[in-house]
DOSELUM-106641 format. One record per residue: residue number from 1; residue in one letter; chain; x, y, z of N, C-alpha, C, CB in turn. Coordinates in steps of 0.1 Angstrom, whole numbers, plus 2048, in hexadecimal, padded with zeros to 3 digits. Glycine has a CB too. Layout:
{NUM 'A' 'A' {X Y Z} {X Y Z} {X Y Z} {X Y Z}}
...
This chain:
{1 'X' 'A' {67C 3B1 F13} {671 3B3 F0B} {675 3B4 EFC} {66A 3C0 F10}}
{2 'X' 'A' {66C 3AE EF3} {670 3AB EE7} {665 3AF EDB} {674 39C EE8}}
{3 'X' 'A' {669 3BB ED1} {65E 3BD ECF} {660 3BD EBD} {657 3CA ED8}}
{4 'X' 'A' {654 3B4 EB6} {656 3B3 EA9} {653 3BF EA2} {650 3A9 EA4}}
{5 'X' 'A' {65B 3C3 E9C} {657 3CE E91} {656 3CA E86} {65E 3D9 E8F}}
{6 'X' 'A' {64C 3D2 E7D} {64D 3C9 E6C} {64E 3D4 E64} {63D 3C0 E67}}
{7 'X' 'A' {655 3D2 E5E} {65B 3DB E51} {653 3E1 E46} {664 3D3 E49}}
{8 'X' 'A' {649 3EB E44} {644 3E9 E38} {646 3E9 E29} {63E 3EE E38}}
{9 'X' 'A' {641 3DF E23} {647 3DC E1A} {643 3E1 E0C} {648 3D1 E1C}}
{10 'X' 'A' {64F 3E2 E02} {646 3EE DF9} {640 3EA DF2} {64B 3F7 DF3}}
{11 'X' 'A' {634 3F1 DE6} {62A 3E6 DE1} {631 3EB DD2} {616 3E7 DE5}}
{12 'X' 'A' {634 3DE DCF} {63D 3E0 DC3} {634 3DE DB4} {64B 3D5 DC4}}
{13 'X' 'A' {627 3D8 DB9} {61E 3DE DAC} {61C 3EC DA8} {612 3DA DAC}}
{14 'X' 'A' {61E 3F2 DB2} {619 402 DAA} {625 407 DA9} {60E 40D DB3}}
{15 'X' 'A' {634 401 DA6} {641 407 DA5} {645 403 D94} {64E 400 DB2}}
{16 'X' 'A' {645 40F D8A} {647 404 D81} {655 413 D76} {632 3FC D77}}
{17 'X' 'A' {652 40B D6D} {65F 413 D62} {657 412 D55} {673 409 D61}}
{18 'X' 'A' {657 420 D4F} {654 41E D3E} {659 414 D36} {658 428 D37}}
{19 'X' 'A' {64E 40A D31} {655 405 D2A} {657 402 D1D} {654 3FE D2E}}
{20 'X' 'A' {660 3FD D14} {666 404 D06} {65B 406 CFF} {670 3FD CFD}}
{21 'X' 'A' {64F 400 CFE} {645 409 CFA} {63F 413 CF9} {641 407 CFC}}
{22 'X' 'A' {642 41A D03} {638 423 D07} {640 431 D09} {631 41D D15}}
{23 'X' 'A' {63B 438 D00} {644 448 CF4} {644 450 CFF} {638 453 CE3}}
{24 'X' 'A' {651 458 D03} {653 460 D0A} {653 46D D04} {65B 45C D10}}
{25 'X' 'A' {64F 477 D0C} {64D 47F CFF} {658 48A D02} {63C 485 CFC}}
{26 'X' 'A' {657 494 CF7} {664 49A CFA} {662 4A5 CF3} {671 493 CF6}}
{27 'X' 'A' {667 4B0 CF8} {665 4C1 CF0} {66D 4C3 CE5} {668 4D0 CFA}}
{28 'X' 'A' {66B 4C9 CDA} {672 4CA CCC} {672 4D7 CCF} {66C 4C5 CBD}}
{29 'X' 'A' {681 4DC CCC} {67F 4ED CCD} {67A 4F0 CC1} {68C 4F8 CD1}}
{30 'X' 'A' {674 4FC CC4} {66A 502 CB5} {673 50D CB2} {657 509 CB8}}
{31 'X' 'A' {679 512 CB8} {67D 521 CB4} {68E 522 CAD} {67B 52A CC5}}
{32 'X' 'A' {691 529 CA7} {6A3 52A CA2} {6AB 529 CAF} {6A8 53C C9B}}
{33 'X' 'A' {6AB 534 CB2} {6AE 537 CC4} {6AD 529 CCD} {69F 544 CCD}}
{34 'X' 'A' {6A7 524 CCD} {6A3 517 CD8} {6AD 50C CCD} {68D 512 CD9}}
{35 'X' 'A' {6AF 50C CC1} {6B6 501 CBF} {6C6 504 CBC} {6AF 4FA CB4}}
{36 'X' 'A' {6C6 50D CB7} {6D6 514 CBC} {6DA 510 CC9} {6D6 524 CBD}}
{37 'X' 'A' {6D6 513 CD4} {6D7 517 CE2} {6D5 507 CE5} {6CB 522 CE8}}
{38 'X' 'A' {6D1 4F9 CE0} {6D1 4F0 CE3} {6DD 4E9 CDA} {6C3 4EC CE4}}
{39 'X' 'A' {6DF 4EB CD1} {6EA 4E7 CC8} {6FB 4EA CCF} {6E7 4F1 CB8}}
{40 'X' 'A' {6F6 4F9 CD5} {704 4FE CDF} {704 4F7 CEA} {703 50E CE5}}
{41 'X' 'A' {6FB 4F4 CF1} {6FD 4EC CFB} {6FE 4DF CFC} {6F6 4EC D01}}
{42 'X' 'A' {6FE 4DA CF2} {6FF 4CB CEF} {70D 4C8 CEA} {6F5 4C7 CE3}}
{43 'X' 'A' {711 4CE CE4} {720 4D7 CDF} {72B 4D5 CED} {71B 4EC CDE}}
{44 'X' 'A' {727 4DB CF4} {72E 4E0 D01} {72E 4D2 D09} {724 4ED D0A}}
{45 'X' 'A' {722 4CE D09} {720 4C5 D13} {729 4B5 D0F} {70F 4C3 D15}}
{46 'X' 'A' {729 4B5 CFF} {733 4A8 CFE} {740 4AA CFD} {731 4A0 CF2}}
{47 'X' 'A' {745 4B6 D05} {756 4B9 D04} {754 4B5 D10} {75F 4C8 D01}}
{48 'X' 'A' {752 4B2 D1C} {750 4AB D29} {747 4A3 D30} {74F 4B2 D2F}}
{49 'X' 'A' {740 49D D26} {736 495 D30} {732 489 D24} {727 49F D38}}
{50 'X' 'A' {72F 47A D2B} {72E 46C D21} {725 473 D1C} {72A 45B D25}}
{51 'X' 'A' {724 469 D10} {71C 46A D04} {70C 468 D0C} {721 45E CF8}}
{52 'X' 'A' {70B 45E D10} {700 459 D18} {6FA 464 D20} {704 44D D22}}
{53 'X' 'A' {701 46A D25} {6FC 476 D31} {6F3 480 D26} {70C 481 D39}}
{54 'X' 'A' {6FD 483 D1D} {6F6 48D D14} {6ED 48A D10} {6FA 491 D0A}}
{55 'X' 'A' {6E5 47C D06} {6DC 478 D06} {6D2 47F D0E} {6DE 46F D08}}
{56 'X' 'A' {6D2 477 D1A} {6CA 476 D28} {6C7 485 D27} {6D3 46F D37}}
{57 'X' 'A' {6CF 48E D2A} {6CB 49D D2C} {6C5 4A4 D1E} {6DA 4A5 D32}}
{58 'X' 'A' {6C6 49E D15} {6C0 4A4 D08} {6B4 49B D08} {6CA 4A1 CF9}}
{59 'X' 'A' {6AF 490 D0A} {6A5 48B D0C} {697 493 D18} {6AB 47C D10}}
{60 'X' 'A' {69F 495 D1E} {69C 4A0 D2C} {696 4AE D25} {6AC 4A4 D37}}
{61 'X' 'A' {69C 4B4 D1A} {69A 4BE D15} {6A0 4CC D1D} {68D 4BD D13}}
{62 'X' 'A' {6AC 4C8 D25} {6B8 4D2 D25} {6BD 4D9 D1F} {6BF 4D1 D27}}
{63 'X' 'A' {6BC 4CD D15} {6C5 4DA D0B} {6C6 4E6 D06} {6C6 4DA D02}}
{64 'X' 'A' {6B6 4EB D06} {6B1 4F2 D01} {6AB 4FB D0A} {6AB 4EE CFA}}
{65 'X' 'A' {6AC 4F3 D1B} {6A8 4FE D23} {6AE 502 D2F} {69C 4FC D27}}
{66 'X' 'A' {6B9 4FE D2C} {6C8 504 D33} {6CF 50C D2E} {6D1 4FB D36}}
């Protein structure tokens, strides 16, 4: 006995990625405290980790809330 199964398949119009157009937005710290505390962590974070990473996690707005 032989039985077909069909795979569903994914619908790749509704899969998509920002594209360079389109402004991602991102939190500015407001406060002394919040940018100190992101300046230190930013600090810290390029004695061990690519440049690129840091980016990515400062873009994220870690910095300031880790």
């Amino acid at each position: 006995m032989e039985e077909a199964a069909q795979a569903q398949q994914p619908d790749y119009a509704t899969l998509r990625r920002p594209g360079p157009q389109e402004t991602v937005l991102c939190h500015v710290p407001l406060r002394a405290a919040d940018a100190a505390r992101s300046a230190k962590n930013i600090a810290r974070w390029n004695s061990y980790l690519p440049a690129a990473c840091v980016r990515t996690m400062v873009r994220m707005g870690w910095d300031y809330t880790t």
